[in-house]
DRENDO-1510 file (C-alpha; in Angstrom, 1 decimal, always signed):
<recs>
REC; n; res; u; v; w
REC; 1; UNK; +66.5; +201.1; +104.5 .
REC; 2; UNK; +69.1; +198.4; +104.8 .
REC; 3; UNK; +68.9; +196.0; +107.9 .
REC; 4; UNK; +71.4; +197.7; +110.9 .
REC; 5; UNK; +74.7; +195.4; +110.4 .
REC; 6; UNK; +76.8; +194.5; +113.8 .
REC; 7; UNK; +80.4; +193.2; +113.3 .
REC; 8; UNK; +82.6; +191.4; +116.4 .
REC; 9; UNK; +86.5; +191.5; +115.7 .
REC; 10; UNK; +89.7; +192.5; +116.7 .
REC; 11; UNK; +90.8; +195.8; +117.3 .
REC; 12; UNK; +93.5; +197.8; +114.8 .
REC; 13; UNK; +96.6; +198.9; +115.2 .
REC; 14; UNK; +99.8; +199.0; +113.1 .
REC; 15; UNK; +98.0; +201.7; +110.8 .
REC; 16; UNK; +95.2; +198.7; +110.6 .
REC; 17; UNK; +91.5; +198.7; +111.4 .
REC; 18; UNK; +92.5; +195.4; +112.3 .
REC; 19; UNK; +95.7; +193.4; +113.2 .
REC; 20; UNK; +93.1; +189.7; +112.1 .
REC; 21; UNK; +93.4; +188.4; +109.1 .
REC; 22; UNK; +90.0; +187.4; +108.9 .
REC; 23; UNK; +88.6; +190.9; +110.2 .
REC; 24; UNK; +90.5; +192.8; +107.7 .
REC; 25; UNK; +88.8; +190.7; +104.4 .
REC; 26; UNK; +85.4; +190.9; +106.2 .
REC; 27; UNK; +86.0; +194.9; +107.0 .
REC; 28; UNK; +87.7; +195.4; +103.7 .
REC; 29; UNK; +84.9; +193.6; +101.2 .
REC; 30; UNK; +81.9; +195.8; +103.7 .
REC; 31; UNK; +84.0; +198.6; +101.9 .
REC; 32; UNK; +84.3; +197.2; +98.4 .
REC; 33; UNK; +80.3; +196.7; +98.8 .
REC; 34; UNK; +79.1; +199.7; +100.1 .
REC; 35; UNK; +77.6; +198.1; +103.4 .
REC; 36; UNK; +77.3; +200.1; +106.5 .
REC; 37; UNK; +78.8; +197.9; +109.5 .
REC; 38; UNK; +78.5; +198.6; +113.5 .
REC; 39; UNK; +82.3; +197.4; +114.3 .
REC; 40; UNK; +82.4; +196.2; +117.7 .
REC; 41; UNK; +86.1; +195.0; +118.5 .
REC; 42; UNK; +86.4; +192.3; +121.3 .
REC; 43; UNK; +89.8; +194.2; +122.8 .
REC; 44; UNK; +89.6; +193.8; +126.7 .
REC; 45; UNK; +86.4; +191.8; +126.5 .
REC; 46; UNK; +85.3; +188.2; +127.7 .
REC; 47; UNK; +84.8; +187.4; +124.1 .
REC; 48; UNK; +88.1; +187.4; +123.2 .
REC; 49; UNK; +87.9; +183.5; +124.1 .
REC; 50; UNK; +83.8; +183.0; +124.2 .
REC; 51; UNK; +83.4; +184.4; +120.7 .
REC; 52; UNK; +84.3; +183.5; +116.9 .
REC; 53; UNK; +86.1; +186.0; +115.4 .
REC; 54; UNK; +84.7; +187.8; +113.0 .
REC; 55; UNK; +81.3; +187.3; +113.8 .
REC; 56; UNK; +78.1; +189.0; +112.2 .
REC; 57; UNK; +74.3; +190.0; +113.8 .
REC; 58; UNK; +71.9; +190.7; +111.0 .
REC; 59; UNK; +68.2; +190.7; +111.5 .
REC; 60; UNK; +68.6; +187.7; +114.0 .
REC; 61; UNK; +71.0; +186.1; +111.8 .
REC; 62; UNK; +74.6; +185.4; +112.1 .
REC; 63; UNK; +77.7; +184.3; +110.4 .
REC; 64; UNK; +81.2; +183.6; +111.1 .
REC; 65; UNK; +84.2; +183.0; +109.2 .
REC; 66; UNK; +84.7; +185.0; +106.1 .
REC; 67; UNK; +83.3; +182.9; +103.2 .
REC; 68; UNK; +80.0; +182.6; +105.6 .
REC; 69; UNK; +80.2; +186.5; +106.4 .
REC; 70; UNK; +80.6; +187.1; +102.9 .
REC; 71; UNK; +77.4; +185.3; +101.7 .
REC; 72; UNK; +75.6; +186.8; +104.2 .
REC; 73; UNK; +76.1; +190.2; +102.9 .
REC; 74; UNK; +75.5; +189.1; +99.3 .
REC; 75; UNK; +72.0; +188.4; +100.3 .
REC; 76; UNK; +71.3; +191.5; +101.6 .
REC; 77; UNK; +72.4; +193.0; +98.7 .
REC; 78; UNK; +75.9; +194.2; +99.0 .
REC; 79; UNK; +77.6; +192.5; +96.6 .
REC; 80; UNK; +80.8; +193.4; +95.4 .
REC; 81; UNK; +81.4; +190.5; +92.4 .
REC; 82; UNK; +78.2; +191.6; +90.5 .
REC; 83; UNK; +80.5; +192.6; +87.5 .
REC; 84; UNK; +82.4; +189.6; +87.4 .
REC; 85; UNK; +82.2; +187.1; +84.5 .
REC; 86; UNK; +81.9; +183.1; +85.5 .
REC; 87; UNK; +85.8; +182.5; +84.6 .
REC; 88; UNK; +86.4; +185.5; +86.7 .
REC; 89; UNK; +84.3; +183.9; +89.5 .
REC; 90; UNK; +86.1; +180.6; +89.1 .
REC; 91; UNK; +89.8; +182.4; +89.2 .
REC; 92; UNK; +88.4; +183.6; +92.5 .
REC; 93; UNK; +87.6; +180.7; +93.9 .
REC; 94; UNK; +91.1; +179.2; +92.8 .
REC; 95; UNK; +93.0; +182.4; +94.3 .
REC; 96; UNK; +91.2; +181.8; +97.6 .
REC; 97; UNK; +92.3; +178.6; +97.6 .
REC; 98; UNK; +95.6; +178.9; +97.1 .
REC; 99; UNK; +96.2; +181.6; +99.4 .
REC; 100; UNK; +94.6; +179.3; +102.4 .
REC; 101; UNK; +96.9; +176.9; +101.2 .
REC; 102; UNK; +100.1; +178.5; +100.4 .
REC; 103; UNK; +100.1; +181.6; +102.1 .
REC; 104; UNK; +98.1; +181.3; +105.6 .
REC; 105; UNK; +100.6; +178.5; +107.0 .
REC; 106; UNK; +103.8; +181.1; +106.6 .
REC; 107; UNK; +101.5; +183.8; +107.8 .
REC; 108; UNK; +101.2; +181.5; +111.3 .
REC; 109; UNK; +104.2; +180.5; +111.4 .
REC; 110; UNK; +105.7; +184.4; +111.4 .
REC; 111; UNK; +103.7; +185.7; +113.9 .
REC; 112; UNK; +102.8; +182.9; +116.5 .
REC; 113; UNK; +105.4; +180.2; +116.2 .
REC; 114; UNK; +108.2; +182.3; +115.3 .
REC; 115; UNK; +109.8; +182.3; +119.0 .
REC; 116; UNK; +110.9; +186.1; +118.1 .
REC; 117; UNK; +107.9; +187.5; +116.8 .
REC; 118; UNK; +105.9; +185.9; +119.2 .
REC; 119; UNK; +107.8; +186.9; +122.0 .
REC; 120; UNK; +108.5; +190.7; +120.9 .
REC; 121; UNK; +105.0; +191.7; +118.6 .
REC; 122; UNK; +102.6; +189.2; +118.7 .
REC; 123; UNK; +102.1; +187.7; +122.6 .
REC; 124; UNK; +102.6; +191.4; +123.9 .
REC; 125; UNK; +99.4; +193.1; +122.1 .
REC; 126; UNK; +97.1; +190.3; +122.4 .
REC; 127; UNK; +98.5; +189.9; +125.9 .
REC; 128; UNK; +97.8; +193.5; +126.4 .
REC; 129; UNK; +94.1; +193.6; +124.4 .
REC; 130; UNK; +93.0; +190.7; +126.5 .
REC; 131; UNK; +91.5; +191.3; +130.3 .
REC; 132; UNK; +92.6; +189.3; +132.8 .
REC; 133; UNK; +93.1; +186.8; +133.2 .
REC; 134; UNK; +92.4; +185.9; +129.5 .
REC; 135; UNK; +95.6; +188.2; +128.8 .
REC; 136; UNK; +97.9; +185.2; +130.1 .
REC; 137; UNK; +96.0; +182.4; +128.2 .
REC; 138; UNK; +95.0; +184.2; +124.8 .
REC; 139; UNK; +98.3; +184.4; +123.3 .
REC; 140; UNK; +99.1; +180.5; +124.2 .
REC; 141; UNK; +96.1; +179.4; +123.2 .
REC; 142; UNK; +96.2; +180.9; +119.7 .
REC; 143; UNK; +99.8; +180.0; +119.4 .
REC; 144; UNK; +99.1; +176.3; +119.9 .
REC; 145; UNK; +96.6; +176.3; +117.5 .
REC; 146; UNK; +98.8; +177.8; +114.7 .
REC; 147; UNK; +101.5; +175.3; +115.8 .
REC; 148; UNK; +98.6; +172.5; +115.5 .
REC; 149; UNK; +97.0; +173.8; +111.9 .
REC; 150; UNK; +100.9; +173.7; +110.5 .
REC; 151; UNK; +101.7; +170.9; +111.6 .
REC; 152; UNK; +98.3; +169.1; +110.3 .
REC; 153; UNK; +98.9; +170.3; +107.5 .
REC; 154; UNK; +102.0; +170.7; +106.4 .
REC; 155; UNK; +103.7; +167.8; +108.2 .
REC; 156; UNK; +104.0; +165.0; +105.8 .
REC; 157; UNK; +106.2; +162.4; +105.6 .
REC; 158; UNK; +109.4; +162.4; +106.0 .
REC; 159; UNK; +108.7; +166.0; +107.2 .
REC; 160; UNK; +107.2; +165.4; +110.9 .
REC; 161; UNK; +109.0; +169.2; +113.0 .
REC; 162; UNK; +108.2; +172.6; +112.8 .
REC; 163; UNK; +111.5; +173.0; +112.2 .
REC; 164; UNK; +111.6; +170.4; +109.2 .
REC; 165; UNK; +108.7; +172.2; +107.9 .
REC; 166; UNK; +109.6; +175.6; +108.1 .
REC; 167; UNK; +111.8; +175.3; +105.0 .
REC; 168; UNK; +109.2; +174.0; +102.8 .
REC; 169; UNK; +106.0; +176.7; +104.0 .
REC; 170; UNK; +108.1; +179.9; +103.8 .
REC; 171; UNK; +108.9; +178.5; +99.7 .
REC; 172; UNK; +105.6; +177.6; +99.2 .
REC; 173; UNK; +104.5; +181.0; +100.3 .
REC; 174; UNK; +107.1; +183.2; +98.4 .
REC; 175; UNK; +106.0; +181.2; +95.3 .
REC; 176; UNK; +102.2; +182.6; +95.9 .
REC; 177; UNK; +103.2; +185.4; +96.6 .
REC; 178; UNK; +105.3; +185.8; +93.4 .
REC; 179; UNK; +102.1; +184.3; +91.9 .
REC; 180; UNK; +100.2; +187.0; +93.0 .
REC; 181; UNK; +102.3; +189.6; +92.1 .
REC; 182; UNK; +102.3; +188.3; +88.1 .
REC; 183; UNK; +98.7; +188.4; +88.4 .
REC; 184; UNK; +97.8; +191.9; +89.4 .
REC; 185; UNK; +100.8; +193.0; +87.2 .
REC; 186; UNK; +100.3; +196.9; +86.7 .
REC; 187; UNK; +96.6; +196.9; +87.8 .
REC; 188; UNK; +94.8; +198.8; +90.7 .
REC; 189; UNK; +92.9; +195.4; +91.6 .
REC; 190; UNK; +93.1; +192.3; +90.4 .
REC; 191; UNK; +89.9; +192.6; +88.4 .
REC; 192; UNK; +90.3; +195.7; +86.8 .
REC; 193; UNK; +89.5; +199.3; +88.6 .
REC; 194; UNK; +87.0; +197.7; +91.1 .
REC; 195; UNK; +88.2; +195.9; +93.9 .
REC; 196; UNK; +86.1; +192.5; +94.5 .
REC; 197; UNK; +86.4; +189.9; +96.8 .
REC; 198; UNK; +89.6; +188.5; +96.1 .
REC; 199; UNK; +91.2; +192.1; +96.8 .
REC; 200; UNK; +89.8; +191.8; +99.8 .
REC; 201; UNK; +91.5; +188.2; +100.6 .
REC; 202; UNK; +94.4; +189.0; +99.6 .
REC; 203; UNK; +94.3; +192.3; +101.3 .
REC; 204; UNK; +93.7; +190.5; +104.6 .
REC; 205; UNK; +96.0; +188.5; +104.2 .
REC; 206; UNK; +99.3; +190.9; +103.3 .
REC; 207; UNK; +98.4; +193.6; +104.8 .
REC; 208; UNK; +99.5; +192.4; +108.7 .
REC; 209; UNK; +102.4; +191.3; +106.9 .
REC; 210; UNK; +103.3; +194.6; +105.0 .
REC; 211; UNK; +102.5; +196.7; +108.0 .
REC; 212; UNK; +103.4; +195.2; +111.3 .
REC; 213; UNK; +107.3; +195.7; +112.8 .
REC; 214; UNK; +108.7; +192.0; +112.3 .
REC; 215; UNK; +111.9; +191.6; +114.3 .
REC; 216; UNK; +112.3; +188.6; +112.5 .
REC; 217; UNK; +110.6; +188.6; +108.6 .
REC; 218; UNK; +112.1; +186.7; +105.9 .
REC; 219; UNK; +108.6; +186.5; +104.3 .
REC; 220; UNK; +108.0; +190.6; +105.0 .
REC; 221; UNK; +111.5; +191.3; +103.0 .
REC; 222; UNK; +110.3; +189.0; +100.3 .
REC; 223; UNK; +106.7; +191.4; +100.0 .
REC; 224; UNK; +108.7; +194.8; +100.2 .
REC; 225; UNK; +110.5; +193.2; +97.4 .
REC; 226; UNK; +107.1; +193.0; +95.3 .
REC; 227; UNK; +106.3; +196.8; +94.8 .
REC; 228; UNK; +103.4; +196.2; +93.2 .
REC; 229; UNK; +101.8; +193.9; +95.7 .
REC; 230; UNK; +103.0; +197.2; +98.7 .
REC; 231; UNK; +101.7; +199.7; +96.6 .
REC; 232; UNK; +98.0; +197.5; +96.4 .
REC; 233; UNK; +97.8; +197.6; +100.0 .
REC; 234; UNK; +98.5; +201.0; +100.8 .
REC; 235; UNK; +96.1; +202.3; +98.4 .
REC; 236; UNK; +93.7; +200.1; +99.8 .
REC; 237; UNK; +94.1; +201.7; +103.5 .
REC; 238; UNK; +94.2; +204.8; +101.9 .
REC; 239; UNK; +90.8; +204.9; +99.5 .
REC; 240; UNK; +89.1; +202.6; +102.0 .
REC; 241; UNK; +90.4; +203.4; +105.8 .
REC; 242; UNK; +91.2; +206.6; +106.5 .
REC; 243; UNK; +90.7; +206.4; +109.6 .
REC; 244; UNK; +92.7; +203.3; +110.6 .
REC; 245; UNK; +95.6; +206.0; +110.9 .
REC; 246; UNK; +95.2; +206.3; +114.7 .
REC; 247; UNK; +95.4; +202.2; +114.9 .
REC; 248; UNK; +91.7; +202.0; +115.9 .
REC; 249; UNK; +88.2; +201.8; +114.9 .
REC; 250; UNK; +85.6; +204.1; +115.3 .
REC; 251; UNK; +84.2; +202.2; +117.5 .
REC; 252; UNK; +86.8; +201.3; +119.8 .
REC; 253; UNK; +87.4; +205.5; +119.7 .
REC; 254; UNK; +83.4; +205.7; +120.7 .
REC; 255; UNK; +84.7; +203.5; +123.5 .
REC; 256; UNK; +87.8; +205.4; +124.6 .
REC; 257; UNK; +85.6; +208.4; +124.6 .
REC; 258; UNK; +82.9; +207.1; +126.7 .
REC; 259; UNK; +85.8; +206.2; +128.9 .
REC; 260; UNK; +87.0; +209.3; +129.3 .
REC; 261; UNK; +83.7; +210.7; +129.8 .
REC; 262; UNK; +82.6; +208.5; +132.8 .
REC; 263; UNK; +86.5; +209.6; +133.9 .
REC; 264; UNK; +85.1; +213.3; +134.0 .
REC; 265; UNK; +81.9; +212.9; +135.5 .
REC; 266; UNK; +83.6; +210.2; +138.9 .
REC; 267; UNK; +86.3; +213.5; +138.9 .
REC; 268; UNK; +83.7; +215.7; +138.9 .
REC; 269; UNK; +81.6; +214.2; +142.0 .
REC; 270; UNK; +84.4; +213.3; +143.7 .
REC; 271; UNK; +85.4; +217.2; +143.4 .
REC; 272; UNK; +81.8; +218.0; +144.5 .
REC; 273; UNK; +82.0; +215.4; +147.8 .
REC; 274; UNK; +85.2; +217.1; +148.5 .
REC; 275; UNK; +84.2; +221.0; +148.3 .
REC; 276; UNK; +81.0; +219.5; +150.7 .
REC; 277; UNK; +83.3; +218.2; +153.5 .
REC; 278; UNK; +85.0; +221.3; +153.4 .
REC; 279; UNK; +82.4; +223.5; +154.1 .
REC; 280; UNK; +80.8; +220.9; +156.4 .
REC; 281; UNK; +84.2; +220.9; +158.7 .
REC; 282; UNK; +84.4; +225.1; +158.5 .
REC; 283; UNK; +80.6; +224.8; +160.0 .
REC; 284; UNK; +81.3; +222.6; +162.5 .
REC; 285; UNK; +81.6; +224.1; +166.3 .
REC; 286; UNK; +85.1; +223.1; +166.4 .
REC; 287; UNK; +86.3; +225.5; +163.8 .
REC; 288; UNK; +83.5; +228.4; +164.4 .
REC; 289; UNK; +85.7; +231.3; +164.2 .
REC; 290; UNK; +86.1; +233.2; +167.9 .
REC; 291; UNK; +84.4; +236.3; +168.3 .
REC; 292; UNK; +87.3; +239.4; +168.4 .
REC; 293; UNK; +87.9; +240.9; +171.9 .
REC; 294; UNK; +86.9; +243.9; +172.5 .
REC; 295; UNK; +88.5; +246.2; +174.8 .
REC; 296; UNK; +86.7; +248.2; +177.8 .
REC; 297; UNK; +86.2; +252.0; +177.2 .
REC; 298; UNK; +88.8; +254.5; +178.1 .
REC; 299; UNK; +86.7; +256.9; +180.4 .
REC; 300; UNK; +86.7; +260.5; +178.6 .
REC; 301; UNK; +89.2; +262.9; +179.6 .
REC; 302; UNK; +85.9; +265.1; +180.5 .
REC; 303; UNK; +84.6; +262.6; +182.5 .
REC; 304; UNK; +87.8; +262.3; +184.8 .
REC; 305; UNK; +87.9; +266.1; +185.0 .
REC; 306; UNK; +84.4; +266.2; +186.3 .
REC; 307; UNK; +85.1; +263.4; +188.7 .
REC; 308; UNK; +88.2; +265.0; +190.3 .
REC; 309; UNK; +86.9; +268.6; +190.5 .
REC; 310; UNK; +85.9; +269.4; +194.1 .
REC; 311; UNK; +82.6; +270.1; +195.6 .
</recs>
């Protein structure tokens, strides 16, 4: 019986189980594999900012970061690359690559440092999956951090801006995304009929892109452009998550059920307290209903006759 398997990430939404790149490859190559995962999401928790995200717990053990995730699994046996050859394993390794390179810096740059993204998708859900008051620094903190990784980088000289550098990350990433696109030519997966680990990258990585409502995405027009690279990811949610249709896990729908549960049962005492005062004021001497009056006897009509007859 496998080891019970317990993963922290963000919540879905967007017809995602997930809106984190990261948390979709993990959740994604867990399905490829055939592993069984407890999904926790960190929505409205402290660990939104405490935690690494995706994170995990295996018999004590515990990984973060995909490529660590990923190897973690493989040793207990859920291995989705089993079938591949070693050039196939080293075309992997080069895809992976070059979508951290290419790709990842665009994918930052659309939804945190674009200011209209940020201001009209991105700030407001993690704003509003974030307790307080984590809510007001969760979104700024992640933001800076994209703004940081891009600039690090991406900023060479004579390029030192955001805005000099915009230019050349949003080609770059067309380029692998046309790249991409070449390579999985007619194909389910990019390997043949069996998705592997690079589906799963690359399925983290477009499929944010492909699904969420961009008010500003120059890089999203250039994907819808790429049928075949669309098509991939909705078969994807569609063999793999159908439940991600209501924009949540199973687990965050456990939650909202418990929720609603607890809900019921403070309705139901307070329902209980309420009928109890009720018939604790109608007992009271204060509202004791008065006994009716009751009226004195007529005398009889035989009686009076009696009475008035002389002796």
């Amino acid at each position: 019986m496998a080891a019970p398997m317990e993963l922290l990430c963000w919540g879905g939404d967007w017809d995602l189980p997930s809106v984190h790149t990261e948390s979709l490859i993990v959740l994604a190559y867990a399905k490829f594999a055939g592993a069984s995962l407890t999904v926790k999401p960190v929505d409205w928790t402290w660990r939104t900012i405490t935690a690494s995200i995706p994170q995990l717990y295996c018999e004590g053990s515990s990984a973060t970061e995909p490529a660590q995730i990923l190897n973690l699994l493989r040793k207990n046996r859920f291995n989705a690359d089993y079938e591949l050859s070693a050039k196939q394993g080293a075309d992997t390794m080069a895809y992976i690559a070059l979508l951290e390179e290419k790709l990842r810096p665009a994918l930052l740059h659309t939804f945190w440092v674009d200011a209209e993204n940020y201001a009209n998708l991105t700030r407001p859900w993690f704003a509003s999956h974030s307790p307080f008051p984590l809510n007001f620094f969760v979104p700024a903190r992640q933001a800076s951090l994209a703004l940081s990784r891009i600039l690090l980088t991406k900023a060479e000289a004579p390029l030192h801006s955001i805005t000099e550098v915009e230019g050349k990350i949003y080609s770059e990433a067309k380029e692998c995304l046309n790249l991409l696109s070449h390579r999985l030519g007619i194909s389910h997966y990019f390997f043949g009929n069996m998705p592997t680990s690079l589906d799963a990258f690359v399925f983290g990585y477009l499929a944010p892109l492909h699904k969420a409502s961009l008010p500003s995405g120059q890089l999203q027009q250039h994907l819808k452009q790429l049928h075949n690279l669309c098509q991939f990811c909705s078969s994807i949610l569609k063999n793999y998550f159908t439940e991600a249709g209501s924009g949540s896990s199973p687990a965050s729908q456990d939650a909202v059920d418990a929720n609603l549960q607890k809900l019921t049962q403070l309705v139901n005492k307070e329902s209980n307290l309420i009928e109890k005062m009720d018939d604790n004021l109608r007992s009271s001497p204060q509202h004791r209903p008065s006994r009716p009056h009751r009226p004195e006897p007529k005398p009889s009509s035989l009686a009076t006759e009696k009475n008035s007859t002389p002796a």
